[in-house]
C-alpha positions as CSV (number, residue, x, y, z in Angstrom):
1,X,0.0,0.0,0.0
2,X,1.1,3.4,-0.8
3,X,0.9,6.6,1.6
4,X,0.7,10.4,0.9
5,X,0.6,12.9,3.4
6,X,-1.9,15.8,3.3
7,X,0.1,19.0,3.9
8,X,-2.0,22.3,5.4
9,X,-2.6,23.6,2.0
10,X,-4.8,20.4,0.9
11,X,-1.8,19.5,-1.5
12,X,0.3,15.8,-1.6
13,X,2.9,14.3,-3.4
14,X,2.1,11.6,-5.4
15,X,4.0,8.5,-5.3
16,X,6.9,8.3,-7.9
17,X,5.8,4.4,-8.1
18,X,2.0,5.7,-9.4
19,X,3.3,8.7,-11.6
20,X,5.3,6.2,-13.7
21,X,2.7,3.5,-13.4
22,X,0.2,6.3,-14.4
23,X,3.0,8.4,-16.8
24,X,1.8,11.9,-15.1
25,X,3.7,14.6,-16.7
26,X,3.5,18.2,-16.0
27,X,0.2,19.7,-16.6
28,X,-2.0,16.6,-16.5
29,X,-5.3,16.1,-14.6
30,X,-6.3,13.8,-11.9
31,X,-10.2,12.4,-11.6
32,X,-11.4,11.9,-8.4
33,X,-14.6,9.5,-8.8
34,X,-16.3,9.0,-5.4
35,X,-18.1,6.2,-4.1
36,X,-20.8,6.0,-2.1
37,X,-19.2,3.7,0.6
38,X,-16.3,6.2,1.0
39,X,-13.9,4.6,-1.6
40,X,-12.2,7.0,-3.8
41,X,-11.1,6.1,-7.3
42,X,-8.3,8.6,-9.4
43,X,-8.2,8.1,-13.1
44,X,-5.5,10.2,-14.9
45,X,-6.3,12.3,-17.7
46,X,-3.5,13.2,-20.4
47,X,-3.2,16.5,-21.5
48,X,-2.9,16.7,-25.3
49,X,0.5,17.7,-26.8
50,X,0.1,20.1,-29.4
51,X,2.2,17.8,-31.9
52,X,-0.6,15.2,-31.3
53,X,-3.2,17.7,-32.0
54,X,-1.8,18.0,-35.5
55,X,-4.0,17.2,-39.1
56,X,-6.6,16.5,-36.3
57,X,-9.2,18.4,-38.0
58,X,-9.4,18.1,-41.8
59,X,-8.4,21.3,-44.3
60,X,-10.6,23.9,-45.1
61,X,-8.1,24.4,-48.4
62,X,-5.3,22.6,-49.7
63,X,-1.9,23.5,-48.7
64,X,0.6,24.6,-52.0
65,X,3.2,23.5,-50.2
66,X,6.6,25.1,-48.8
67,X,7.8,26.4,-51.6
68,X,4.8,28.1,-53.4
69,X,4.3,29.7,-49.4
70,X,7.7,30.8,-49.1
71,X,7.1,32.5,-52.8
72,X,4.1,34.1,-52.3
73,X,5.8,35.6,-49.1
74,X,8.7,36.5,-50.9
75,X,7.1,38.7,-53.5
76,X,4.5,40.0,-50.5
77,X,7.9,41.7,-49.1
78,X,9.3,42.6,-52.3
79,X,6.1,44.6,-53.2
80,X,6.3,45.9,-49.3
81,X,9.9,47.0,-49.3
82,X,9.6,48.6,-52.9
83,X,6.2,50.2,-52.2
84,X,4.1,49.0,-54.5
85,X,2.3,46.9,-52.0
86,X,1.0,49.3,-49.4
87,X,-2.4,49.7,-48.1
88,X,-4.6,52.7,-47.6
């Protein structure tokens, strides 16, 4: 069995041998699910990492790729730096 000690501010530590079993990191949540007969169950919840986030949600245009963007950029400053590109 595992102990944690509740210090004044209602905070613990939780056991090194659960955060691995569990892999808490940084930022991620804890459930506490209550049962009626006083037992308490914790369920982690993983906080999403932005890479994992990524081409989650599907395009709302085609991307033209690096170079086309890095074109398109490249004559956006050209036009900016030579003036013909300002607004009003």
């Amino acid at each position: 069995m595992l102990r944690a000690r509740l210090t004044s501010k209602g905070q613990i530590t939780i056991p090194v041998i659960v955060r691995r079993k569990l892999n808490l990191q940084p930022g991620d949540e804890l459930v506490f699910d209550l049962g009626p007969d006083g037992e308490v169950k914790v369920r982690a919840l993983k906080r999403k990492r932005l890479t994992e986030l990524y081409a989650s949600l599907p395009p709302k245009r085609p991307y033209p790729g690096k170079t086309e963007v890095r074109e398109e950029v490249a004559t956006g400053l050209a036009r900016q730096i030579l003036g013909k590109g300002k607004e009003t």
